[in-house]
C-alpha positions in Angstrom: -13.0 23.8 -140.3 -9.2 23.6 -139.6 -10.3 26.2 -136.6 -12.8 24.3 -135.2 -10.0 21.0 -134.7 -8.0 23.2 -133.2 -10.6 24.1 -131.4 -11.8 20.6 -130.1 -8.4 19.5 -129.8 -7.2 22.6 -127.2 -10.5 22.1 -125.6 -9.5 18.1 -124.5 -5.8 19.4 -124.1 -7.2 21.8 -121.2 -9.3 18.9 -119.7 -6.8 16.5 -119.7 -4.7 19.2 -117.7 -7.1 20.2 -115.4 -8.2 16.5 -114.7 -4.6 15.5 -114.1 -3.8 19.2 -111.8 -7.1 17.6 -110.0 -5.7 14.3 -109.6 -2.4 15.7 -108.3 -3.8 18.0 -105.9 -6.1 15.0 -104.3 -3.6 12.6 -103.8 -1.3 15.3 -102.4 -3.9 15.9 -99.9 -4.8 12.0 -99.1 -1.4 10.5 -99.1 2.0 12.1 -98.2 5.9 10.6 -98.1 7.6 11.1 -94.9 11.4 10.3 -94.4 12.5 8.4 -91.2 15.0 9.6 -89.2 16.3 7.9 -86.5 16.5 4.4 -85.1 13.5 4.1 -83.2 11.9 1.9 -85.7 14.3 -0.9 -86.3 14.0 -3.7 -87.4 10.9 -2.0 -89.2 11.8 0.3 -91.1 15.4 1.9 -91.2 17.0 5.4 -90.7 16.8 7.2 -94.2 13.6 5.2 -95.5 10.7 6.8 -96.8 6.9 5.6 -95.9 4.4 6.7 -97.6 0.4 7.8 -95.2 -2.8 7.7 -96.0 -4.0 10.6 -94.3 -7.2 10.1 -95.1 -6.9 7.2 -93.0 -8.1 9.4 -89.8 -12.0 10.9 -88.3 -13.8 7.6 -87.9 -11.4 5.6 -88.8 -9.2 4.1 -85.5 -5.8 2.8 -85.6 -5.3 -1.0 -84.6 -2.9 -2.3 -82.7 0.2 -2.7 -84.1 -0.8 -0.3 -87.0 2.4 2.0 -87.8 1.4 5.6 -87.8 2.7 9.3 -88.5 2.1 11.0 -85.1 3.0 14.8 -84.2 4.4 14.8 -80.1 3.1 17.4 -77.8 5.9 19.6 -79.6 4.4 19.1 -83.0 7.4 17.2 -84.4 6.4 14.0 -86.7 7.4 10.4 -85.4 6.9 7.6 -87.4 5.8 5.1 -84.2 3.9 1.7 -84.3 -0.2 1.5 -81.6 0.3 -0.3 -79.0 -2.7 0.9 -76.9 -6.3 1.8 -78.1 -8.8 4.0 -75.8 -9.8 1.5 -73.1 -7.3 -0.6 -73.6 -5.5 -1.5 -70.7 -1.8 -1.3 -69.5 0.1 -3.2 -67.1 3.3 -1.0 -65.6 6.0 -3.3 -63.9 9.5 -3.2 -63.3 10.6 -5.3 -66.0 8.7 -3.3 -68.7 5.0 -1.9 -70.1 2.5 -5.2 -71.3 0.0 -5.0 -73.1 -2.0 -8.4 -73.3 0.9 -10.8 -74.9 2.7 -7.5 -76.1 6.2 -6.8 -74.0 8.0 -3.3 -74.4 11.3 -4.3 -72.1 12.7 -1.8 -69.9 11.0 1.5 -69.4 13.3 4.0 -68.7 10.9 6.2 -66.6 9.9 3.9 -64.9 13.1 2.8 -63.5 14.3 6.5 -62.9 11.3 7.1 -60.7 11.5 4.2 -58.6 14.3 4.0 -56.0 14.9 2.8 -53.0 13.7 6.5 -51.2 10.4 6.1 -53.3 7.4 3.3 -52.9 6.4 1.5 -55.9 2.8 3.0 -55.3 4.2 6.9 -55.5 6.0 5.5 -58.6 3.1 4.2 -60.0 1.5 7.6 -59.4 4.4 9.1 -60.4 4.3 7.4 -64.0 0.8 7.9 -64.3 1.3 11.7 -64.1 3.5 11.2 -67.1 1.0 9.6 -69.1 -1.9 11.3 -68.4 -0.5 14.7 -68.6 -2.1 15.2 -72.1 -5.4 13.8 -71.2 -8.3 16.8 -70.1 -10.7 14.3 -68.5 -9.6 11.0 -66.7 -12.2 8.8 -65.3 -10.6 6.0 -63.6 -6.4 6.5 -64.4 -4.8 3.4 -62.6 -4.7 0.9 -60.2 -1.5 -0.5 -58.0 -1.5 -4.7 -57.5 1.4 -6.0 -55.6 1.7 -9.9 -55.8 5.1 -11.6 -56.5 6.1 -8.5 -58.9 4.5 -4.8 -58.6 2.2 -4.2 -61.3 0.5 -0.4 -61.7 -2.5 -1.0 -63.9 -3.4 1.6 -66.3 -6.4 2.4 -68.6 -5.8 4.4 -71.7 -8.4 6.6 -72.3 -11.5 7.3 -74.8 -9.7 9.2 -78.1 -6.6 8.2 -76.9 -3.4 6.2 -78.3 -0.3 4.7 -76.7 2.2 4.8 -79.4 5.7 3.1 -79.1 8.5 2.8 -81.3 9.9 -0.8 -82.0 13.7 -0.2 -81.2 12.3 0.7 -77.5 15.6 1.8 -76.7 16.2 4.0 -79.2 12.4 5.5 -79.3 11.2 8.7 -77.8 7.3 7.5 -77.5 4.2 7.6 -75.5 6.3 6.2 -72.1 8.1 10.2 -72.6 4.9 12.0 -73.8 2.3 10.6 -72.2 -0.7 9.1 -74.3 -1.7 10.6 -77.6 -4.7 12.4 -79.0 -5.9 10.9 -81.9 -6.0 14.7 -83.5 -1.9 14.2 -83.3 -2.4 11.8 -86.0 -1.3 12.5 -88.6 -2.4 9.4 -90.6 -1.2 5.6 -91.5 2.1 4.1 -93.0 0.8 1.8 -96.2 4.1 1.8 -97.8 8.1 1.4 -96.7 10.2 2.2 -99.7 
């Protein structure tokens, strides 16, 4: 009799383990904790906090913009960076910054590094364009140039790709450095900033 307790009780013992080893290992696999480095984030999230991604939150699922992801660079190093641009969304390149509908990044580095008085904003435009398409295989239409009162270069981002920019644009190393993103570099969605 006492044996058979002992027997029902080890047995419940071993399935509350294994149901809790289960539980571990599942949300292990869906959500991870990533500590940010860096400024490129501010006034966001700081360097030194920790965010915690749903990485299930990738496949079907597409980022919004504004959504503030876990992405791995071309290099395979993780940045914590916030979506500006969606596939088909479209860009407008100037030389006072990147817009994206009502959305302002100020001052684009590359931008202003390619164009100089020895180069036309057009081979500028085409210069930047090689930048952000470097990463993309097939490119249907990549950009336009429209010169009215200030130069715009028009850019379309395309199908399964992001354009990913950090909220300190100063401080960020983002999509205006790496080109546009995969969405397999995703690695998955901030839910949490602790």
């Amino acid at each position: 009799m006492i044996y058979q307790q002992k027997k029902k009780v080890l047995i419940k013992f071993s399935i509350t383990v294994i149901s809790v080893l289960i539980t571990i290992i599942l949300l292990f696999s869906i959500f991870a904790i990533y500590q940010v480095k860096g400024n490129s984030m501010l006034d966001s999230i700081a360097d030194g906090t920790y965010v915690v991604v749903d990485k299930s939150y990738f496949g079907n699922k597409k980022h919004d913009f504004k959504d503030i992801i876990i992405v791995k660079n071309p290099s395979n190093i993780s940045f914590v960076k916030r979506v500006i641009g969606q596939e088909r969304d479209i860009l407008k390149i100037s030389d006072q910054g990147i817009i994206k509908g009502d959305y302002f990044i100020p001052h684009d580095p590359i931008f202003f590094s390619i164009k100089n008085d020895l180069v036309s904003e057009v081979a500028a435009c085409i210069e930047y364009a090689n930048i952000l398409y470097r990463n993309v295989e097939e490119v249907e239409s990549i950009f336009e140039f429209v010169s009215e009162n200030n130069s715009v270069c028009t850019m379309h981002i395309p199908k399964g790709y992001y354009f990913v920019v950090g909220d300190n644009p100063f401080e960020s190393m983002d999509s205006r450095f790496w080109g546009f993103i995969d969405e397999t570099q995703i690695v998955g969605k901030v839910i949490a900033v602790f």
